[in-house]
Backbone as CSV, one residue per row, in Angstrom:
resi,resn,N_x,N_y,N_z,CA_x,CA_y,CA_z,C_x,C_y,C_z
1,UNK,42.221,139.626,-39.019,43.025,140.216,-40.074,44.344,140.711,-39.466
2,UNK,45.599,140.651,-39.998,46.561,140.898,-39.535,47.290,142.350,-39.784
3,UNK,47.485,142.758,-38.629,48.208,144.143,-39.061,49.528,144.456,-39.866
4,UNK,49.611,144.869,-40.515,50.922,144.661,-41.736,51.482,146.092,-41.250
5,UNK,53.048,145.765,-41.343,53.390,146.667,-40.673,54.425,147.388,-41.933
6,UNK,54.686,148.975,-41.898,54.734,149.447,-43.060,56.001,150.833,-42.814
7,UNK,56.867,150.850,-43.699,57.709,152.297,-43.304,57.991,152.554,-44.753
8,UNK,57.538,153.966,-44.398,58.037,155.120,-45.544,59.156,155.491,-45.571
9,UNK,60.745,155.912,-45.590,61.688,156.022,-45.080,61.399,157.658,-45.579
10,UNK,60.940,157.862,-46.819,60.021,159.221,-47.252,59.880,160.451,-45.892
11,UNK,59.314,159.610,-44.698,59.022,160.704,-43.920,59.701,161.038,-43.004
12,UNK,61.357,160.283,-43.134,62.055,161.303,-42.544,62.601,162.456,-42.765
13,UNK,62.717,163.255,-41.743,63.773,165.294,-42.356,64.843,164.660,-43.253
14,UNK,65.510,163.736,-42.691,66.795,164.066,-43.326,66.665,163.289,-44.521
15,UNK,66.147,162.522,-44.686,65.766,162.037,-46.467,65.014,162.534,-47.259
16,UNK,63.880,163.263,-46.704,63.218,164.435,-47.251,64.305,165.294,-48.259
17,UNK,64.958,165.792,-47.072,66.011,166.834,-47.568,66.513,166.484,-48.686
18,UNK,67.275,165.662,-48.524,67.588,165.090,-49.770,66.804,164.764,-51.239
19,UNK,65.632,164.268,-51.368,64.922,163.929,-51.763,64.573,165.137,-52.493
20,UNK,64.158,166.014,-52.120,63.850,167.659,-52.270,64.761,168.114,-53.845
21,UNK,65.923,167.527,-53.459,66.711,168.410,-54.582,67.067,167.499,-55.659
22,UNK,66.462,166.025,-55.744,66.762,164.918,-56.602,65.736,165.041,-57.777
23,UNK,66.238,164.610,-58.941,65.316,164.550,-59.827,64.296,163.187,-59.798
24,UNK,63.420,163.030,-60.485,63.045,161.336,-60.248,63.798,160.636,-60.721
25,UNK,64.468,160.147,-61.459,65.296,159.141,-62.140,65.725,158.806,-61.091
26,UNK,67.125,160.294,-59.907,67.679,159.470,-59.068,67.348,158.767,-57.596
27,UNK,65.920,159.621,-58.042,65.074,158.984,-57.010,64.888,157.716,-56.720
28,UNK,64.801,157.455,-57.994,64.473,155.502,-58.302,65.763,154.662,-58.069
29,UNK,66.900,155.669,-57.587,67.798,154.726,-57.317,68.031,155.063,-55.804
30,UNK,67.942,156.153,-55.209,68.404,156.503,-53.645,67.103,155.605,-52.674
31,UNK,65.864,155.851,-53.162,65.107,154.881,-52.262,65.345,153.278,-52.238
32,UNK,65.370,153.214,-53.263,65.604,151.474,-53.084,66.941,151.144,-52.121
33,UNK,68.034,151.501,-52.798,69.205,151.703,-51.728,68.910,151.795,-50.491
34,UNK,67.957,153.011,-50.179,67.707,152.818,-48.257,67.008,152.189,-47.858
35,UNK,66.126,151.535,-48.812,65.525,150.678,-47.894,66.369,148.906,-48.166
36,UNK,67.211,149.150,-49.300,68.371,147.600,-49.388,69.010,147.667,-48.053
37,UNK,69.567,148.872,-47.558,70.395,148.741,-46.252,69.461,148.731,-44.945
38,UNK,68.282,149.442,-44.748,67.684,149.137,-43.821,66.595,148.174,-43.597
39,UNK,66.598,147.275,-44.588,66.380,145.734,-44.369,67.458,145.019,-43.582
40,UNK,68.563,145.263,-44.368,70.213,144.323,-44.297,70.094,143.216,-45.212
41,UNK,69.285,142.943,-46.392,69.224,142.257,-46.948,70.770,142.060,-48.211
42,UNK,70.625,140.957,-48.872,72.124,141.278,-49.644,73.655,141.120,-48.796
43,UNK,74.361,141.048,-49.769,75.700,140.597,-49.433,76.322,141.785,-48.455
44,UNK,76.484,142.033,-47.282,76.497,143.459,-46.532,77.396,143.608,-46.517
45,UNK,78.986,142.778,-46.965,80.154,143.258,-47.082,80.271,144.448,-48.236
46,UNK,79.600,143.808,-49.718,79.525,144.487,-50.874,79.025,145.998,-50.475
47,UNK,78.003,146.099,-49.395,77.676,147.592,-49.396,78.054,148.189,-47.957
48,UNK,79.268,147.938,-47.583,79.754,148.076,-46.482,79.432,148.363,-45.211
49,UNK,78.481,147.138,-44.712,77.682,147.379,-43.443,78.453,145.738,-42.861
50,UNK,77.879,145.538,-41.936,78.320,144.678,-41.182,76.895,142.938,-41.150
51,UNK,77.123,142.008,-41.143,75.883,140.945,-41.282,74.693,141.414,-40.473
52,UNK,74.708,141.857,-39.179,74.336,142.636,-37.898,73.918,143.503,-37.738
53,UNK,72.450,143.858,-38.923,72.196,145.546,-38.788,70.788,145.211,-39.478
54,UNK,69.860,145.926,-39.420,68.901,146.280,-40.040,67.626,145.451,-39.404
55,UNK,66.293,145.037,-40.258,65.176,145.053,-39.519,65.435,143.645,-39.768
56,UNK,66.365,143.138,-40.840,66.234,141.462,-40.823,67.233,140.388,-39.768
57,UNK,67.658,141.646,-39.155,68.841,140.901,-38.110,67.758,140.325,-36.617
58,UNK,68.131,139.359,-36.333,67.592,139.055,-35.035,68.410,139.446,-34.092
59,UNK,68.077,139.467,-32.669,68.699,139.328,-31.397,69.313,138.337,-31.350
60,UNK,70.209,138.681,-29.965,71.112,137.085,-29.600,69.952,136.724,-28.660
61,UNK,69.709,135.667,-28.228,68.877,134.841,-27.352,69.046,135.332,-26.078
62,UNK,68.044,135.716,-25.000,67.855,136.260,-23.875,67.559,135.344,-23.242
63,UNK,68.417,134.983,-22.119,67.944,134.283,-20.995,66.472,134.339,-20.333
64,UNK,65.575,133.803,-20.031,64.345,134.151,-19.219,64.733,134.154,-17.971
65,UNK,63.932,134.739,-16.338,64.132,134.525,-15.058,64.250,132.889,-15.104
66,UNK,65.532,132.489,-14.301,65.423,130.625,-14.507,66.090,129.979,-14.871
67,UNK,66.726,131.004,-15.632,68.046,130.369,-16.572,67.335,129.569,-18.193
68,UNK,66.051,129.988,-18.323,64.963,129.377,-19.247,65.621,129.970,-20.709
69,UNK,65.561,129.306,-21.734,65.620,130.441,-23.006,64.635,130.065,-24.152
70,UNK,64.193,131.174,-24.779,63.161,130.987,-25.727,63.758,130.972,-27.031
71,UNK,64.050,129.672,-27.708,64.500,129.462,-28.464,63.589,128.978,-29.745
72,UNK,62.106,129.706,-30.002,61.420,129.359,-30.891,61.477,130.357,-32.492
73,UNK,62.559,130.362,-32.992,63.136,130.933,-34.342,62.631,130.043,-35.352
74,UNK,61.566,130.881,-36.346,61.151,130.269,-37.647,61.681,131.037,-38.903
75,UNK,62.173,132.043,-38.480,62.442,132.787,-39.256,61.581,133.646,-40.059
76,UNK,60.058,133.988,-40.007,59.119,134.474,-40.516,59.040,135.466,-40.659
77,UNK,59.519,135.901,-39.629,59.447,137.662,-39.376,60.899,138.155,-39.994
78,UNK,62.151,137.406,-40.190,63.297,137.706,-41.028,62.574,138.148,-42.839
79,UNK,61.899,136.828,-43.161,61.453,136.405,-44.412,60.543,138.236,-44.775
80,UNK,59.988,138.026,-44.077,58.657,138.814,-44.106,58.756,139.949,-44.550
81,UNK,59.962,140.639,-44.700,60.214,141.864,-44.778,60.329,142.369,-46.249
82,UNK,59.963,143.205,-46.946,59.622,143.044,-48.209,59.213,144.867,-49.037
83,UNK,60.183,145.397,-50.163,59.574,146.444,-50.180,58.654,146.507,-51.552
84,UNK,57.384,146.789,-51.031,56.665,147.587,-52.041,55.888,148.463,-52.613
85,UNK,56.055,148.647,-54.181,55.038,150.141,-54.291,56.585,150.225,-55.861
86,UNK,56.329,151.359,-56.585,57.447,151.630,-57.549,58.384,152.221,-56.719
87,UNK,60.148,151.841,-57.452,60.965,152.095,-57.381,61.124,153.514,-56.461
88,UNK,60.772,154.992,-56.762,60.302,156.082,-56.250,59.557,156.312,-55.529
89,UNK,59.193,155.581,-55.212,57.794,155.486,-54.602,57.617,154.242,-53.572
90,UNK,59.188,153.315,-52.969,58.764,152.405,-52.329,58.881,152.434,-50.809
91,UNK,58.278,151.576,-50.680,57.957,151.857,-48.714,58.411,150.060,-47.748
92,UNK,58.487,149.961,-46.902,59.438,148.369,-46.397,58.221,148.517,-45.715
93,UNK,57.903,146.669,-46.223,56.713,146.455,-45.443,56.654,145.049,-44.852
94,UNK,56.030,144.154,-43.883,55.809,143.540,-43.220,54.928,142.711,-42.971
95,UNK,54.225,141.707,-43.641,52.668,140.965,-43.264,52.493,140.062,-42.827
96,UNK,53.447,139.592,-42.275,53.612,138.391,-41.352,52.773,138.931,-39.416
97,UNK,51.747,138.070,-39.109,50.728,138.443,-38.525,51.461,138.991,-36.994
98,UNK,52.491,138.601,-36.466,53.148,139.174,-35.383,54.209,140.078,-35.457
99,UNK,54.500,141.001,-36.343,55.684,141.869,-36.410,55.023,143.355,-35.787
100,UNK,53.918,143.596,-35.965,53.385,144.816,-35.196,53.925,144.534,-33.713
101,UNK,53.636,143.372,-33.300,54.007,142.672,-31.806,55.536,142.711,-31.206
102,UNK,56.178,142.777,-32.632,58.025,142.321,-32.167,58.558,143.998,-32.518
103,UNK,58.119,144.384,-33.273,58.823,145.873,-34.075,57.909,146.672,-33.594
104,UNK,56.901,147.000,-33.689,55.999,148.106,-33.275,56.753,148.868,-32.618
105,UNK,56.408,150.312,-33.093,56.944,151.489,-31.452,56.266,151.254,-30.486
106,UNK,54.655,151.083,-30.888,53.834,151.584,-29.721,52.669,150.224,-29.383
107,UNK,53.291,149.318,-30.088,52.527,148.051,-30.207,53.665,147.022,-29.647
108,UNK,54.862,146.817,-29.360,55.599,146.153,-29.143,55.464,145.502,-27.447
109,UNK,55.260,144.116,-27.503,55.032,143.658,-26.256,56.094,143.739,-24.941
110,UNK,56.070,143.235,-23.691,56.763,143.299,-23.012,58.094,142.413,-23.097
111,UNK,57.172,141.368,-23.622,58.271,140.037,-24.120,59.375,139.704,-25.078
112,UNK,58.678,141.037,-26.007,59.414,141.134,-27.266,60.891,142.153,-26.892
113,UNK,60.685,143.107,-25.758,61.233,143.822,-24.879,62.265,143.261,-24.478
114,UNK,61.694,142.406,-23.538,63.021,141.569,-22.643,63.623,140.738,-23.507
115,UNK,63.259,139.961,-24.573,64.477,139.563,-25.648,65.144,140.439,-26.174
116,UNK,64.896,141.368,-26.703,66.315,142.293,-26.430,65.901,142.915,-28.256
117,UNK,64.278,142.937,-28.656,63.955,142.857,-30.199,63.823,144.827,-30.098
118,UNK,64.230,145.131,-31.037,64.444,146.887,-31.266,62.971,147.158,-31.692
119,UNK,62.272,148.231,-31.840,61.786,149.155,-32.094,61.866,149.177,-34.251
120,UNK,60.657,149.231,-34.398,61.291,149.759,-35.893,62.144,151.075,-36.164
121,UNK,61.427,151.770,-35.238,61.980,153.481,-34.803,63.633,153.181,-34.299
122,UNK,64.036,152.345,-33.638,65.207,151.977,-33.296,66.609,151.378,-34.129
123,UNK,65.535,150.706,-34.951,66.248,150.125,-36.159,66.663,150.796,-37.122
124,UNK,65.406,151.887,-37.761,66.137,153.132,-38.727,66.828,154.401,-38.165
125,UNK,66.736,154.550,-36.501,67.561,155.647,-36.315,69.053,155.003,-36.024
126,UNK,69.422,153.342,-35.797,70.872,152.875,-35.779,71.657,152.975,-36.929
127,UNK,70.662,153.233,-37.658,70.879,152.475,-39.443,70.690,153.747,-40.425
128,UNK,70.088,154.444,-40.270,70.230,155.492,-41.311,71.409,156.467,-41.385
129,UNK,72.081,156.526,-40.642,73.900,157.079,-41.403,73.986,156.159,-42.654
130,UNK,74.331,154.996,-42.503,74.878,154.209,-43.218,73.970,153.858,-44.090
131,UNK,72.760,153.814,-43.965,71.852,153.723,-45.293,71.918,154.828,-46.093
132,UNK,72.149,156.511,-45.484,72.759,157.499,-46.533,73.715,157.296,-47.119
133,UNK,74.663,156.401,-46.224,76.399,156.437,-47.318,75.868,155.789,-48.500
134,UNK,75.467,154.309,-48.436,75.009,153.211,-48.876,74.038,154.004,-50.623
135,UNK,73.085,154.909,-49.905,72.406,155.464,-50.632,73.291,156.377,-51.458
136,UNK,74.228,157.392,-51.342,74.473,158.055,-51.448,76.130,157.523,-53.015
137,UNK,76.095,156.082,-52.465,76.909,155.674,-53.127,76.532,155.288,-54.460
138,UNK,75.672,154.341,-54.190,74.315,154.267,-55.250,74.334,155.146,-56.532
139,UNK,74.093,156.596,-55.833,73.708,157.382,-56.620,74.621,157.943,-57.398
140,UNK,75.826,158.151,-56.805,77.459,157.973,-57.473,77.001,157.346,-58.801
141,UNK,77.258,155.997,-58.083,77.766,154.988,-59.234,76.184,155.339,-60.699
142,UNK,75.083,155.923,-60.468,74.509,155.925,-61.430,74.656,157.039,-61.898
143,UNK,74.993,157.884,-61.513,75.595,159.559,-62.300,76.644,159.020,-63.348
144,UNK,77.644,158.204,-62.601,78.701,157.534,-63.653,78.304,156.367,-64.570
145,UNK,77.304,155.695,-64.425,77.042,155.224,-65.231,76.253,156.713,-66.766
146,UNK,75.671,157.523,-66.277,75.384,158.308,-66.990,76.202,158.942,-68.557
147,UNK,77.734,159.029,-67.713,78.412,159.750,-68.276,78.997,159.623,-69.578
């Protein structure tokens, strides 16, 4: 059975915080937002991040000792990434059978290491400024849609 790998963005302080003083409505719009940017999924100019960010970005290719390179990209673990659960309530998740292996904090191999693959923990602490702006913009634009 494969380990599916899973993030709450919920349990960080600083989205907590936030979170704390939101009603639900805008709830249903600030989570989705952080987890749109900390995928990197979507047009990333439109939400002003760069192609090069989030859990769906790969590495550049790492040389092996040898001058060798491991050039076996299927893209599965890009694909794989996926949030669900309701709007308020959603969490970025993973079920593609080797991503515990490539992303894991504490599961991540040596190999996955020396290619140069981040940490999930690595990925949302590069990325969460800009998933607040991102988020934060979001929530703008639906106050004004309100008005």
């Amino acid at each position: 059975m494969p380990i599916k790998m899973t993030y709450d963005p919920r349990q960080l302080d600083k989205i907590q915080r936030l979170l704390l003083e939101l009603p639900v409505g805008a709830k249903s719009v600030v989570i989705p937002a952080l987890n749109e940017y900390l995928m990197g999924e979507g047009n990333t100019e439109d939400i002003g991040g760069s192609p090069y960010r989030g859990l769906r970005h790969y590495p550049v290719f790492r040389a092996w000792p040898g001058g060798e390179t491991v050039s076996h990209r299927n893209f599965r673990l890009q694909d794989g990434w996926h949030t669900v659960g309701e709007a308020y309530r959603q969490k970025i998740s993973n079920a593609v059978p080797y991503a515990c292996w490539i992303h894991g904090n504490k599961t991540q191999t040596w190999r996955a290491k020396f290619g140069n693959w981040r940490t999930l923990s690595a990925i949302v602490k590069d990325n969460i400024s800009g998933a607040m702006r991102h988020a934060i913009s979001k929530l703008n634009d639906w106050v004004k849609s309100r008005l």
